[in-house]
Structures are given as C-alpha cells and as structure tokens.
Backbone as XML, in Angstrom:
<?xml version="1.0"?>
<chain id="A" units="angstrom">
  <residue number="1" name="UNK">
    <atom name="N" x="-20.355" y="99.581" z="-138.192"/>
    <atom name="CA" x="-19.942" y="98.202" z="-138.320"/>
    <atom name="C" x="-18.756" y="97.864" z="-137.420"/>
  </residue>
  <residue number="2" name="UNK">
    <atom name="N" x="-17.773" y="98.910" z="-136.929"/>
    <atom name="CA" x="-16.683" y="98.410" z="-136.126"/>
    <atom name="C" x="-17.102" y="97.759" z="-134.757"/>
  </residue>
  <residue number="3" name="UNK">
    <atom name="N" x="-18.430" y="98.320" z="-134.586"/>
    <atom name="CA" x="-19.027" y="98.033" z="-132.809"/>
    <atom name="C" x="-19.147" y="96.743" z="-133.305"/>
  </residue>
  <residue number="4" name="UNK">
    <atom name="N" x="-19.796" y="96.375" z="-134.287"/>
    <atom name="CA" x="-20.322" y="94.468" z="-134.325"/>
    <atom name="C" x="-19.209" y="93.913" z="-135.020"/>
  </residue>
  <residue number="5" name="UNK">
    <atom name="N" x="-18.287" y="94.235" z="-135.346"/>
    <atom name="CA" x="-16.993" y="93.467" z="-136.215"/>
    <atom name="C" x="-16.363" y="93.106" z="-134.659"/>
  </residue>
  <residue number="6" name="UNK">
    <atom name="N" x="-16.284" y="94.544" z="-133.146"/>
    <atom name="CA" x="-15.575" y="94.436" z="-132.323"/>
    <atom name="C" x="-16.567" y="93.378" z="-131.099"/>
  </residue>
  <residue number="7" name="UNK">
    <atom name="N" x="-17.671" y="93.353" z="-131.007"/>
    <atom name="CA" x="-18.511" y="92.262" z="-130.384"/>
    <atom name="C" x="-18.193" y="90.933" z="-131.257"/>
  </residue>
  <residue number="8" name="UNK">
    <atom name="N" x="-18.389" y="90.949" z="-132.368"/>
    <atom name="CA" x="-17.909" y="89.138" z="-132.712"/>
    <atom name="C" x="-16.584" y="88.284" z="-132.450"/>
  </residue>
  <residue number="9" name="UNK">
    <atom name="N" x="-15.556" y="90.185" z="-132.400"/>
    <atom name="CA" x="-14.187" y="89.246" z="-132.146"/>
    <atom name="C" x="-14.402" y="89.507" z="-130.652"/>
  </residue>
  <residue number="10" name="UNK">
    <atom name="N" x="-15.211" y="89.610" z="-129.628"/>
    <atom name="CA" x="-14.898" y="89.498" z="-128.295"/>
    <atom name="C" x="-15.645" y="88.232" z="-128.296"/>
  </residue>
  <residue number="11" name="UNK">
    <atom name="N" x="-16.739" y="87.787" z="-128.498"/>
    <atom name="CA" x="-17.619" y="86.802" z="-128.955"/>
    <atom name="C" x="-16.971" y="85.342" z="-129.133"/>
  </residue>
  <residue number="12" name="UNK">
    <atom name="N" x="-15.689" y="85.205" z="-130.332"/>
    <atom name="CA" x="-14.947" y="84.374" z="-130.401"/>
    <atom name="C" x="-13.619" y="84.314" z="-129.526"/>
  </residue>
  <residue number="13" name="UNK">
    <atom name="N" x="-13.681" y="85.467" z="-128.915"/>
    <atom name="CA" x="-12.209" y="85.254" z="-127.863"/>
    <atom name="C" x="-12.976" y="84.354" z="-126.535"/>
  </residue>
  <residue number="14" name="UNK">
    <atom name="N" x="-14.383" y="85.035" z="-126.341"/>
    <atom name="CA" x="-15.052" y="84.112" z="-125.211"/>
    <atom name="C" x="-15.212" y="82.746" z="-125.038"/>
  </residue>
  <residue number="15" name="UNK">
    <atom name="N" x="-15.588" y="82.331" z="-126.905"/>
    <atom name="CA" x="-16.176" y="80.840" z="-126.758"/>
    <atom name="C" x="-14.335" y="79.959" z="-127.003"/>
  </residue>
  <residue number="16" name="UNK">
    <atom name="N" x="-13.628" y="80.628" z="-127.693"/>
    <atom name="CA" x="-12.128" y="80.338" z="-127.027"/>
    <atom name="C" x="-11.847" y="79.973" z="-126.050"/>
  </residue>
  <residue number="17" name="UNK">
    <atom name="N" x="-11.983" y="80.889" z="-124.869"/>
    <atom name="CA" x="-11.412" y="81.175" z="-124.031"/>
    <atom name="C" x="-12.363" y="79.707" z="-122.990"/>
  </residue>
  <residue number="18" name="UNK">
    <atom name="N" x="-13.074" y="79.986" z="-123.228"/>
    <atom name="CA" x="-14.740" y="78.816" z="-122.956"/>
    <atom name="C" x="-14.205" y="77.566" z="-123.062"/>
  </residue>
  <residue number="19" name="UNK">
    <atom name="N" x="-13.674" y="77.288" z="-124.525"/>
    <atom name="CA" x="-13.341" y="75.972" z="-124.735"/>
    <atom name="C" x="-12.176" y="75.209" z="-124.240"/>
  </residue>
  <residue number="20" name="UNK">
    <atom name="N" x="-11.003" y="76.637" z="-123.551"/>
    <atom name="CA" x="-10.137" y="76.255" z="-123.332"/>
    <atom name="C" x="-10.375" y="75.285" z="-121.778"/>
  </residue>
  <residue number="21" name="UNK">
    <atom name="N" x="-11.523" y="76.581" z="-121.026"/>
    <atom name="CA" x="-11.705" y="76.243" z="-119.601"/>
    <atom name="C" x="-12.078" y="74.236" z="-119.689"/>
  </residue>
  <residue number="22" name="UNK">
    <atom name="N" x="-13.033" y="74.612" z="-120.654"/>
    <atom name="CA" x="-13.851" y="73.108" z="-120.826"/>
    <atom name="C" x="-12.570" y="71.979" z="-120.712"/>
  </residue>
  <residue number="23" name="UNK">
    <atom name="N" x="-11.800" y="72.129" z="-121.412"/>
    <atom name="CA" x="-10.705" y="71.290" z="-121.639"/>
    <atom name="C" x="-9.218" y="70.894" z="-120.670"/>
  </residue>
  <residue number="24" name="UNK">
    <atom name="N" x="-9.465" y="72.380" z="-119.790"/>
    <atom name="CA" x="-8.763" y="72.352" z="-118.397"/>
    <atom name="C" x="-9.453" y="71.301" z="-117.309"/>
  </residue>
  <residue number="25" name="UNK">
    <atom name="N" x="-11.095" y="71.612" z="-117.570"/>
    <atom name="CA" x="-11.666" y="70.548" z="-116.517"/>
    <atom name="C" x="-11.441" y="69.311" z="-117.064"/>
  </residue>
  <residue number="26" name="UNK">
    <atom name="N" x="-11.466" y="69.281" z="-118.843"/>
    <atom name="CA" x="-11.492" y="67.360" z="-118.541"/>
    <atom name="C" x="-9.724" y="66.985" z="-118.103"/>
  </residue>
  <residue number="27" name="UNK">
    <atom name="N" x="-9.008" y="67.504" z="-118.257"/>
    <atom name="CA" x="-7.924" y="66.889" z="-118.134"/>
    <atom name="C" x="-7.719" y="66.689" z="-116.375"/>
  </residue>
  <residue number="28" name="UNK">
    <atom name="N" x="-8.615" y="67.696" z="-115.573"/>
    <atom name="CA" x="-8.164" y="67.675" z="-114.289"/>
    <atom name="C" x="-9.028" y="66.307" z="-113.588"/>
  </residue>
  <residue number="29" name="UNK">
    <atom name="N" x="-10.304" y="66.202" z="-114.847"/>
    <atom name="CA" x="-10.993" y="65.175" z="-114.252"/>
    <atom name="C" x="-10.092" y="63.975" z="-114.833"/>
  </residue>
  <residue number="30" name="UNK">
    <atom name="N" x="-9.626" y="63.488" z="-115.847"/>
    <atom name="CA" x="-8.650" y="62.577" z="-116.139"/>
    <atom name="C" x="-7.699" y="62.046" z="-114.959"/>
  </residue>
  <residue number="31" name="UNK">
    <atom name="N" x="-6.884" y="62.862" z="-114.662"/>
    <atom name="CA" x="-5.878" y="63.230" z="-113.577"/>
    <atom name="C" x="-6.547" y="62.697" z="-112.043"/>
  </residue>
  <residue number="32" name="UNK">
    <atom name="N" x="-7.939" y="63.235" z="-112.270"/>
    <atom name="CA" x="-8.011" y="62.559" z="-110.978"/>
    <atom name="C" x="-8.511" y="61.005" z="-110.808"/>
  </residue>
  <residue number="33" name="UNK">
    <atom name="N" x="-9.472" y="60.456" z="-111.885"/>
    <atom name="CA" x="-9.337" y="59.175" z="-111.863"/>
    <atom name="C" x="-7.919" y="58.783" z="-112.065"/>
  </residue>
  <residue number="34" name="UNK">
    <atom name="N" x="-7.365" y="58.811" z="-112.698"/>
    <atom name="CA" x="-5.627" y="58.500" z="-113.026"/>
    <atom name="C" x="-5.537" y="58.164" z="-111.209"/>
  </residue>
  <residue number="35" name="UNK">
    <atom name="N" x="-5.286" y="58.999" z="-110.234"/>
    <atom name="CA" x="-4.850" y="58.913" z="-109.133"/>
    <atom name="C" x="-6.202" y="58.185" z="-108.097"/>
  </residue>
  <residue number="36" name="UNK">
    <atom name="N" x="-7.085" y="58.007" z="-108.512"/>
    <atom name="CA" x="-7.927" y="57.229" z="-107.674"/>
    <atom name="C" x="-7.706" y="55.704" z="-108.288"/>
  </residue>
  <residue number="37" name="UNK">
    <atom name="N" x="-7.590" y="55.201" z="-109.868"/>
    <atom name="CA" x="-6.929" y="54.203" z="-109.708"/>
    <atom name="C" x="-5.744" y="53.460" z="-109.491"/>
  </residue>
  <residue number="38" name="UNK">
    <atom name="N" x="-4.918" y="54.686" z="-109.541"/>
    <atom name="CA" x="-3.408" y="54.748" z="-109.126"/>
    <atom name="C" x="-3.998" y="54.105" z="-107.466"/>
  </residue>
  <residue number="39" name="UNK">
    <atom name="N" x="-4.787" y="54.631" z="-106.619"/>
    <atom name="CA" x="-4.709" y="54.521" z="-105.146"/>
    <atom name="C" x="-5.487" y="52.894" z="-104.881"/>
  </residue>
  <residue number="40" name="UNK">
    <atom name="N" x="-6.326" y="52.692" z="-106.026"/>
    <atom name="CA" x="-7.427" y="51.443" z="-105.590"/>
    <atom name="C" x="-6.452" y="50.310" z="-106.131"/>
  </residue>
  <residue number="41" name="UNK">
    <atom name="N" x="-4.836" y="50.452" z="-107.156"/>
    <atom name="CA" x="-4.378" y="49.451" z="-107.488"/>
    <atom name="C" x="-3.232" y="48.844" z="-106.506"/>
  </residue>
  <residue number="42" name="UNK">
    <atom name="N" x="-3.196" y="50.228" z="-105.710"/>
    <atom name="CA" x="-2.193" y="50.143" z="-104.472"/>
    <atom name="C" x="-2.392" y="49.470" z="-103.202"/>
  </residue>
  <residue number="43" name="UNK">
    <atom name="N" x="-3.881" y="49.714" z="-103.182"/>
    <atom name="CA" x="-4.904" y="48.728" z="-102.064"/>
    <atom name="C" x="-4.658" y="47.242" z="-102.224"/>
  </residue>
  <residue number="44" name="UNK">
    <atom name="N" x="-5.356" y="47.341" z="-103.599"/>
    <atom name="CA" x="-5.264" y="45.458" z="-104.287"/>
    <atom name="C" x="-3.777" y="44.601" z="-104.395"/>
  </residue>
  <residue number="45" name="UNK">
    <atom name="N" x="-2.750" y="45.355" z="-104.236"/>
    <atom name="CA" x="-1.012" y="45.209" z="-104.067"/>
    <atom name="C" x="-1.514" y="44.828" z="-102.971"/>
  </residue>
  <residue number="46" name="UNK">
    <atom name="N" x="-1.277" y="45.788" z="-101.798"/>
    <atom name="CA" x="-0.842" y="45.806" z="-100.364"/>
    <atom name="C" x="-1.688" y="44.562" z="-100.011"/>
  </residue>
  <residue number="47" name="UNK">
    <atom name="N" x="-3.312" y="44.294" z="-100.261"/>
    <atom name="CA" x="-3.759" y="43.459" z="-99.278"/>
    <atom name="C" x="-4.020" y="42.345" z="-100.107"/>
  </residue>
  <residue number="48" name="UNK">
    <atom name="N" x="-3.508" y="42.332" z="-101.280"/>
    <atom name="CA" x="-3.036" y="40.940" z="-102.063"/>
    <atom name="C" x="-1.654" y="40.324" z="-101.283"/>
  </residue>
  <residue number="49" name="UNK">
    <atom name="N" x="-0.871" y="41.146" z="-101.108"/>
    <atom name="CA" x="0.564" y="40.182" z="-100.176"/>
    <atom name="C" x="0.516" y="40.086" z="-99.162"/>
  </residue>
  <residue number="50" name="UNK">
    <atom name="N" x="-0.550" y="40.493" z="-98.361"/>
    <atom name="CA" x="-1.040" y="40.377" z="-97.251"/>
    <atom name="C" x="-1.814" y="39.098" z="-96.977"/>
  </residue>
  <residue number="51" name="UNK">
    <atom name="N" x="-2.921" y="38.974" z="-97.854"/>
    <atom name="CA" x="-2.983" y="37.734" z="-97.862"/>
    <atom name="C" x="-2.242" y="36.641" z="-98.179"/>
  </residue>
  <residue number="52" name="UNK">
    <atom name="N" x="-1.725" y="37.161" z="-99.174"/>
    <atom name="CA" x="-0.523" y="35.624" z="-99.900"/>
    <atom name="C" x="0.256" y="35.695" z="-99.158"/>
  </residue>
  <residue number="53" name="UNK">
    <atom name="N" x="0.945" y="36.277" z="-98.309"/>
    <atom name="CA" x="1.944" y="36.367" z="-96.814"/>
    <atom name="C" x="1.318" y="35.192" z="-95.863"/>
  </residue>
  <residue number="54" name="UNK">
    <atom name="N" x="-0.079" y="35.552" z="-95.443"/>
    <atom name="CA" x="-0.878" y="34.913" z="-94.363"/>
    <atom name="C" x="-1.276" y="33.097" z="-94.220"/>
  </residue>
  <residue number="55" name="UNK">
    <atom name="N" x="-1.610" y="33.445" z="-96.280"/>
    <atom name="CA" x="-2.516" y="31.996" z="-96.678"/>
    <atom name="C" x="-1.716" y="31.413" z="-97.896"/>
  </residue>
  <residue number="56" name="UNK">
    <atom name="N" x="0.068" y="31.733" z="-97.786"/>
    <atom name="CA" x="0.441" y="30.937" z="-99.253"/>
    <atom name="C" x="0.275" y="30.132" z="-99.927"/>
  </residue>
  <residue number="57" name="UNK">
    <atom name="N" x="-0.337" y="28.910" z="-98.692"/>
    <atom name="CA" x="0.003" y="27.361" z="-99.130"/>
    <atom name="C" x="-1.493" y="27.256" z="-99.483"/>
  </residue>
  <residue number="58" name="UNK">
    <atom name="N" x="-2.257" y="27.908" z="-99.576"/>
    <atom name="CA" x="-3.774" y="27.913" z="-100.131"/>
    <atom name="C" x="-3.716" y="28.130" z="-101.164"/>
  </residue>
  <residue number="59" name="UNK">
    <atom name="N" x="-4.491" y="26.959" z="-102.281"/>
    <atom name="CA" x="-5.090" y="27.737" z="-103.550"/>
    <atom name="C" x="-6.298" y="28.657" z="-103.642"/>
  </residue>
  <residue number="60" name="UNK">
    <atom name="N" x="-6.079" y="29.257" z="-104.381"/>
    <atom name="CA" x="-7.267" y="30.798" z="-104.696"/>
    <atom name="C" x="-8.525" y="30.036" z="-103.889"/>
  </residue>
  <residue number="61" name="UNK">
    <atom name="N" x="-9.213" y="28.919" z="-104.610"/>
    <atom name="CA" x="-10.346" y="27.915" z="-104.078"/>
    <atom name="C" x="-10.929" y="28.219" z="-103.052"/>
  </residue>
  <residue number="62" name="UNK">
    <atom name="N" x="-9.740" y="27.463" z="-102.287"/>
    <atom name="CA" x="-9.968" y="27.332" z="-101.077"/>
    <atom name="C" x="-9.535" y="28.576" z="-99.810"/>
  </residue>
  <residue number="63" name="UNK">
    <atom name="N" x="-8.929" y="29.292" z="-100.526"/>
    <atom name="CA" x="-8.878" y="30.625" z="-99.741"/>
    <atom name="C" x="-9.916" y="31.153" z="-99.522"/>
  </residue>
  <residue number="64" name="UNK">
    <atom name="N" x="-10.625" y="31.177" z="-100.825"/>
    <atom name="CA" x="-12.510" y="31.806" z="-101.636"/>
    <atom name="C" x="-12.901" y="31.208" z="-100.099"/>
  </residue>
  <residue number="65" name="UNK">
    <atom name="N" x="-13.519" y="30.039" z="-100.273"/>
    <atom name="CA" x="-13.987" y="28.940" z="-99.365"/>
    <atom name="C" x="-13.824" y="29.310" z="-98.059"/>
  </residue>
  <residue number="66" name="UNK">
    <atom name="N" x="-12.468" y="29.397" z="-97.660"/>
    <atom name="CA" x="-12.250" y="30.128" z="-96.283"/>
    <atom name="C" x="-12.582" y="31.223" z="-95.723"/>
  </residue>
  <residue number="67" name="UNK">
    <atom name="N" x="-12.151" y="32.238" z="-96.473"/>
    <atom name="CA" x="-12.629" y="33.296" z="-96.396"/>
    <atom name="C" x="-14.555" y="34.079" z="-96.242"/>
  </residue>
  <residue number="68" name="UNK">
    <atom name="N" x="-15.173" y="32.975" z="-97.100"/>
    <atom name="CA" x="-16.521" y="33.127" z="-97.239"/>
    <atom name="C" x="-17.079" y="32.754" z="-95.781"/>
  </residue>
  <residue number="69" name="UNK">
    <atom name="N" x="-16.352" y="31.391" z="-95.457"/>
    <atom name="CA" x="-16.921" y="30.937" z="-94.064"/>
    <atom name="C" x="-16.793" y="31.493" z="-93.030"/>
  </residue>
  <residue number="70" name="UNK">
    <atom name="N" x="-15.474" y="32.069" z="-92.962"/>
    <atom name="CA" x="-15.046" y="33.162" z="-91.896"/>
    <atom name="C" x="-16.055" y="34.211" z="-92.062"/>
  </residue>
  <residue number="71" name="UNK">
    <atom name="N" x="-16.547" y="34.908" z="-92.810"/>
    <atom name="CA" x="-17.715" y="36.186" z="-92.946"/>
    <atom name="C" x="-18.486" y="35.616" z="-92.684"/>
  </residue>
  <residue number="72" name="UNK">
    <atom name="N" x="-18.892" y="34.767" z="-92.336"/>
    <atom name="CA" x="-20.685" y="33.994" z="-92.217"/>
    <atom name="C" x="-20.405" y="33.714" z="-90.584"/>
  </residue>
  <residue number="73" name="UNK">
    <atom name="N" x="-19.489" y="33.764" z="-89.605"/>
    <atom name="CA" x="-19.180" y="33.548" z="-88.331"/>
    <atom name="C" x="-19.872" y="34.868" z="-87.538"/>
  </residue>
  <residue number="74" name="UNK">
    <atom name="N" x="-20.416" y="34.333" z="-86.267"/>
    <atom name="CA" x="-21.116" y="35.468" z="-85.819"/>
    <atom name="C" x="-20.461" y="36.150" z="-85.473"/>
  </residue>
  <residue number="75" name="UNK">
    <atom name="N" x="-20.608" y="37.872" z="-85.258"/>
    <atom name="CA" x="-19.147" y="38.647" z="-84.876"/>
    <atom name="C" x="-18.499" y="39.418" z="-85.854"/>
  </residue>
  <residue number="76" name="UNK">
    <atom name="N" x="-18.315" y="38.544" z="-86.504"/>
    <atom name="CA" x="-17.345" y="38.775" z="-87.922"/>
    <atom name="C" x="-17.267" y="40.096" z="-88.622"/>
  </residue>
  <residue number="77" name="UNK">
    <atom name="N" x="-18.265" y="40.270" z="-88.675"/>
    <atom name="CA" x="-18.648" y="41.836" z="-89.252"/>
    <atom name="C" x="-17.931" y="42.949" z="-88.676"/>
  </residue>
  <residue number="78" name="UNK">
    <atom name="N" x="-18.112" y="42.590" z="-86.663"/>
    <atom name="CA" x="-18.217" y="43.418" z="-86.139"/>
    <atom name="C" x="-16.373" y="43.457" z="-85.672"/>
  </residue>
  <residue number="79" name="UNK">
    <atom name="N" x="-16.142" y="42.263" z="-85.823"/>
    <atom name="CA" x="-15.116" y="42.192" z="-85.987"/>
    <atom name="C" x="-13.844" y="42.797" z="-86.631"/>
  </residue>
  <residue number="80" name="UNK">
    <atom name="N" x="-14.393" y="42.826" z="-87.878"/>
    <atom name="CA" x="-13.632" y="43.454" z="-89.317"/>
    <atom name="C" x="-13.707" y="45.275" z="-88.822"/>
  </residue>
  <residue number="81" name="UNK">
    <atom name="N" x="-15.052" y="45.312" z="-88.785"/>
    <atom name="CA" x="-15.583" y="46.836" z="-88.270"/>
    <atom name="C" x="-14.234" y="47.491" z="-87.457"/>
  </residue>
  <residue number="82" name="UNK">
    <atom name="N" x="-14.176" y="46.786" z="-86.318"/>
    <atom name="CA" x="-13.305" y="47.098" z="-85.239"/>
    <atom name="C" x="-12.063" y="47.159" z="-86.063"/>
  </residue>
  <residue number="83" name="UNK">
    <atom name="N" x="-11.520" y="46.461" z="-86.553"/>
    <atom name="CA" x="-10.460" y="46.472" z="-87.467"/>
    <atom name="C" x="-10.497" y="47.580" z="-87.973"/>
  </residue>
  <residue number="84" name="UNK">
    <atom name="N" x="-10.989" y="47.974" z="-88.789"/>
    <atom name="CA" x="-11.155" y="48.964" z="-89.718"/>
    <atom name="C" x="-10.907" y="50.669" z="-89.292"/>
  </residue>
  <residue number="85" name="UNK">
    <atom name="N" x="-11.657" y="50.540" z="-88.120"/>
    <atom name="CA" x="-11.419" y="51.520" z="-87.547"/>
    <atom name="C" x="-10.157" y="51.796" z="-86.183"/>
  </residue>
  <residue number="86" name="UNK">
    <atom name="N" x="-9.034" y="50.600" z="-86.243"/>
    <atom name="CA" x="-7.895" y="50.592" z="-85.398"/>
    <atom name="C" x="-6.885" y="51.550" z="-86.611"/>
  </residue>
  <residue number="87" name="UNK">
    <atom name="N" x="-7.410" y="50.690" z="-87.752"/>
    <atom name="CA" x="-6.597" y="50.476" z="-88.566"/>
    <atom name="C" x="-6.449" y="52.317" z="-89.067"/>
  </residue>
  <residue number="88" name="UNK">
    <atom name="N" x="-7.539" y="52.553" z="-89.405"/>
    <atom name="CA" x="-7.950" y="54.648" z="-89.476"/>
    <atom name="C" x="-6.960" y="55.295" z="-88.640"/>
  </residue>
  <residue number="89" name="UNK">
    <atom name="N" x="-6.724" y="55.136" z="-87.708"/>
    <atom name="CA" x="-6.215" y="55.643" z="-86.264"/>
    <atom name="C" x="-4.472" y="55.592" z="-86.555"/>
  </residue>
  <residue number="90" name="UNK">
    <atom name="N" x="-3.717" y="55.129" z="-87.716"/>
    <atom name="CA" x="-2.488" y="55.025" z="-87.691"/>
    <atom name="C" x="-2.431" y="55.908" z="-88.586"/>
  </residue>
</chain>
C-alpha cells in the first residue's frame, strides 16, 4: 500500500502543481490584454488631440461629414497608405 498511498500523493502534487501552471497562464493572459488596451487607449488619446488640434472649431457632425467625404476622394486611400507607412519609419 505505500507504492499507491506514494503515487496518489505524487498524483495530487501534479494536478497542484497543474493548476498552479493553469493559473500562471490566465493571469499572463490578463496582463496582456491589460497592456493591449492600455496601448489601443493611448492611440484613441494621441489621435483624438490630433484631431481636436487640427478641426476644433468643428462639431463631432460635421467633422463625421468631413472626414467621410475626404475617404470617398480618389487617392485617398492611397494616400493615408503612404502615410502610414512614413509614419512606421520613425
């Protein structure tokens, strides 16, 4: 009986040891959304005063409005594109 008394307590040190791992991953997965919305709220800052810098005297509306029409301009896309990728480069 000591061999199976000594397999059950290795048995419960495993699913222990198991549960602990389990619980290391959720917290690391926590942690990392934590810092991906930490990073996507930092985006919505920066190019929120960026715009309100650019377009103050606009209400939301008509910013919407502006903004929509400007994307519908031919180019535009390719435009932003180019942007996007100046912008990578710093």
């Amino acid at each position: 009986m000591d061999k199976k008394e000594s397999l059950l307590r290795q048995k419960a040190e495993a699913e222990k040891e198991a549960a602990q791992y389990e619980n290391q991953v959720k917290i690391l997965l926590n942690k990392q959304r934590d810092a991906e919305r930490h990073a996507w709220n930092h985006r919505l800052i920066v190019h929120g005063a960026i715009v309100e810098g650019v377009f103050a005297s606009m209400d939301g509306e008509s910013l919407k409005a502006f903004l929509i029409a400007l994307s519908r301009l031919p180019g535009a896309w390719e435009t932003a594109q180019t942007a996007q990728n100046a912008g990578d480069g710093e």
